[in-house]
N, C-alpha and C positions, 0 to 999 in steps of 0.2 A: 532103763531102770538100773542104778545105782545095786549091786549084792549087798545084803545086809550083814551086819556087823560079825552075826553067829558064822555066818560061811565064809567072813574073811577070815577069821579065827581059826578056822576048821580045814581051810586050803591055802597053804604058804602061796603055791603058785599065783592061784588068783590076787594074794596082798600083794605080790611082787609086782602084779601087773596091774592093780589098783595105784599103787605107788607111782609107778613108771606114767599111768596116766594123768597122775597129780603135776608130775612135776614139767611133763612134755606141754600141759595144760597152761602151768603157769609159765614156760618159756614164753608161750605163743604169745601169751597175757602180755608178758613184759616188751614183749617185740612188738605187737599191736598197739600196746602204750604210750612207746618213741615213735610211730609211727604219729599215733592223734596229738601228742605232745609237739614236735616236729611243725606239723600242719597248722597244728592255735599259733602257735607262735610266727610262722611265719607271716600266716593272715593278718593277724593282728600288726605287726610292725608295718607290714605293707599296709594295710587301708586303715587300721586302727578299730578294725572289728573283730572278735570272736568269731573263730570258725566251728569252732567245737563248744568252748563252755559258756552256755545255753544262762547257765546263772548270771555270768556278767553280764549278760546282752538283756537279760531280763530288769538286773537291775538299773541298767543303762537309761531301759524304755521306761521306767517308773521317774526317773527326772526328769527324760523328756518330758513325760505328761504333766509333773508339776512344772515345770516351765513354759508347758502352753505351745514347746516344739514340733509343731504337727510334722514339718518333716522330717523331721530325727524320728517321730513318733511311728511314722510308718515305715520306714527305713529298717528300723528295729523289728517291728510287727515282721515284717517281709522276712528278718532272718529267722528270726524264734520259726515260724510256721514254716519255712524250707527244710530248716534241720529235723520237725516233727516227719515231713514229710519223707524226707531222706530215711528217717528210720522206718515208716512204714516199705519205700522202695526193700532198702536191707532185705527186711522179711519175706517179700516175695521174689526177689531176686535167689534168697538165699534156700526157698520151696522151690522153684524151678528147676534150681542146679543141683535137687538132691542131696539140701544141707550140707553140702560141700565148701570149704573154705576158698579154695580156686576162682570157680566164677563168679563170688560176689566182689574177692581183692582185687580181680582182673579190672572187673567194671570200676569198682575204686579207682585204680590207678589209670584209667582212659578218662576218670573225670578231671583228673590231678593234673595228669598231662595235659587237658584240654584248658583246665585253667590257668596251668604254668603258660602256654602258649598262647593264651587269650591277650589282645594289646595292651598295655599300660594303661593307656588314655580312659577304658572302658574297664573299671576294676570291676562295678557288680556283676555282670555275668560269669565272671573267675572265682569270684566271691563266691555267688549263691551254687555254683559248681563246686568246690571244695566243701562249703557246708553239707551239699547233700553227701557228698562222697562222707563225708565224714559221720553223718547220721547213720547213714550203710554198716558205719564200722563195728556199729553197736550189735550187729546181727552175728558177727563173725564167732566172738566168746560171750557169753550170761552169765554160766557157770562152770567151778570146775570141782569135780569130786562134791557136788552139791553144795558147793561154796559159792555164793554171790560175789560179782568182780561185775566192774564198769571197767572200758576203756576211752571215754572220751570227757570223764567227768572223775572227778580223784576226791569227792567232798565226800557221798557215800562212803567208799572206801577207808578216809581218815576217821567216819562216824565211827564203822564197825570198828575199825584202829582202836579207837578209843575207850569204845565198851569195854573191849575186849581184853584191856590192860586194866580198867577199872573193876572186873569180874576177878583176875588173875591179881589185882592187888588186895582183893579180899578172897583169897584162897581154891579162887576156882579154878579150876584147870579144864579149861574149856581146847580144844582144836581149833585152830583156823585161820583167830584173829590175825597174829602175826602177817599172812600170807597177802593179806589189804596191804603192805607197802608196796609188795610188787607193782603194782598198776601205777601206784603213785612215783613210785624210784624213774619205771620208765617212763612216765608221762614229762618229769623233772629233767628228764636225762634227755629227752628228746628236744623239750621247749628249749633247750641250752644249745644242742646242735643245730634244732631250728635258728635259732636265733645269731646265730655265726652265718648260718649261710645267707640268711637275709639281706645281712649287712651287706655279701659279698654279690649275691645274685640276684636280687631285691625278689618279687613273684615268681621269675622263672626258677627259684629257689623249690617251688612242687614240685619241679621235673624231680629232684632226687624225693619228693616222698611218692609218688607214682613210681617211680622205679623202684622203692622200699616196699610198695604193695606186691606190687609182680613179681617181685624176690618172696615174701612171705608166702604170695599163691604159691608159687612152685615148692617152696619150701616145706608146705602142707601138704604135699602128696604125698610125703612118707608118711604124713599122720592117718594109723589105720580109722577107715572110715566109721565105724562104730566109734569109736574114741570122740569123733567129729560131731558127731550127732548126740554125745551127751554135752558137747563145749557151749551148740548153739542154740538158740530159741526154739523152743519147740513150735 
């Protein structure tokens, strides 16, 4: 439970360390970002599907079907429903491990490497292996400081963006809005890095975003555990 406003006021300490957990919060945000930004892009140049944003692939499967493409049609079908699935793993992955950041990113990056490492020849099981890893991802951050953030979809985030500059250009001075680029900066920042290495490494291009998860695991044990469990899904 978030302290509320009277007792931040009332205890400097607590705001310092309210603070500290905003901004520790939205590091992770932006690191997890580049991480799901990194991986769409990769996926997508190598097979020319979405691994992450759920919307293209959605609207992908809506031609199909006006096209009468039953195979594309199920193709599509099969990712939307992996990536649901992936998020459901997240969540129980992420209750076992004691809403912990560590053993969900660990399992992330054994999917990454497993589908960096999967043959060329057989791209869908690399495929629907990066998709779930990446639906996982969703489980890691929700919120931070009771602020809504996405890591594997940036459209939300540009919504709130945009209220939230629409609110402020008719004089309200709302908290928050602003902090929706984060996700989006690194999501942007990663598809770009993603996307260099693809060129260079084609799929086995995941080894570096599997190795980017097990760097964030470990990187998350300095994040005090209470901190942790206000980042992730209850």
């Amino acid at each position: 439970m978030l302290p509320s406003s009277t007792s931040l006021r009332t205890n400097p300490g607590l705001l310092r360390r309210e603070k500290w957990r905003g901004r520790i919060g939205l590091c992770l945000v932006a690191s997890l970002s580049v991480l799901a930004g990194m991986t769409d892009a990769i996926g997508f140049m190598a097979t020319g599907d979405f691994v992450s944003f759920m919307s293209g692939n959605t609207t992908r499967l809506a031609v199909a079907i006006s096209d009468a493409d039953l195979a594309l049609s199920l193709h599509l079908v099969l990712l939307v429903a992996t990536f649901i699935a992936g998020n459901a793993l997240g969540i129980v992955v992420s209750r076992f491990g004691g809403r912990r950041a560590l053993p969900l990113l660990l399992c992330i990056a054994t999917l990454l490497c497993a589908a960096a490492a999967w043959p060329f020849e057989q791209q869908l099981p690399a495929l629907l292996a990066a998709i779930i890893a990446m639906g996982m991802l969703n489980a890691a951050v929700e919120e931070v400081n009771g602020l809504p953030v996405g890591l594997t979809y940036v459209t939300g985030a540009l919504s709130r963006f945009g209220r939230g500059l629409g609110r402020w250009m008719l004089g309200e001075r709302r908290n928050g809005w602003r902090v929706q680029l984060v996700p989006w900066s690194g999501m942007f920042a990663g598809a770009v890095l993603g996307a260099v290495l693809e060129q260079h490494l084609g799929l086995a291009a995941l080894f570096v975003s599997g190795l980017l998860s097990a760097l964030l695991g470990l990187l998350s044990l300095k994040i005090p555990h209470r901190w942790q469990l206000g980042y992730m899904p209850r």
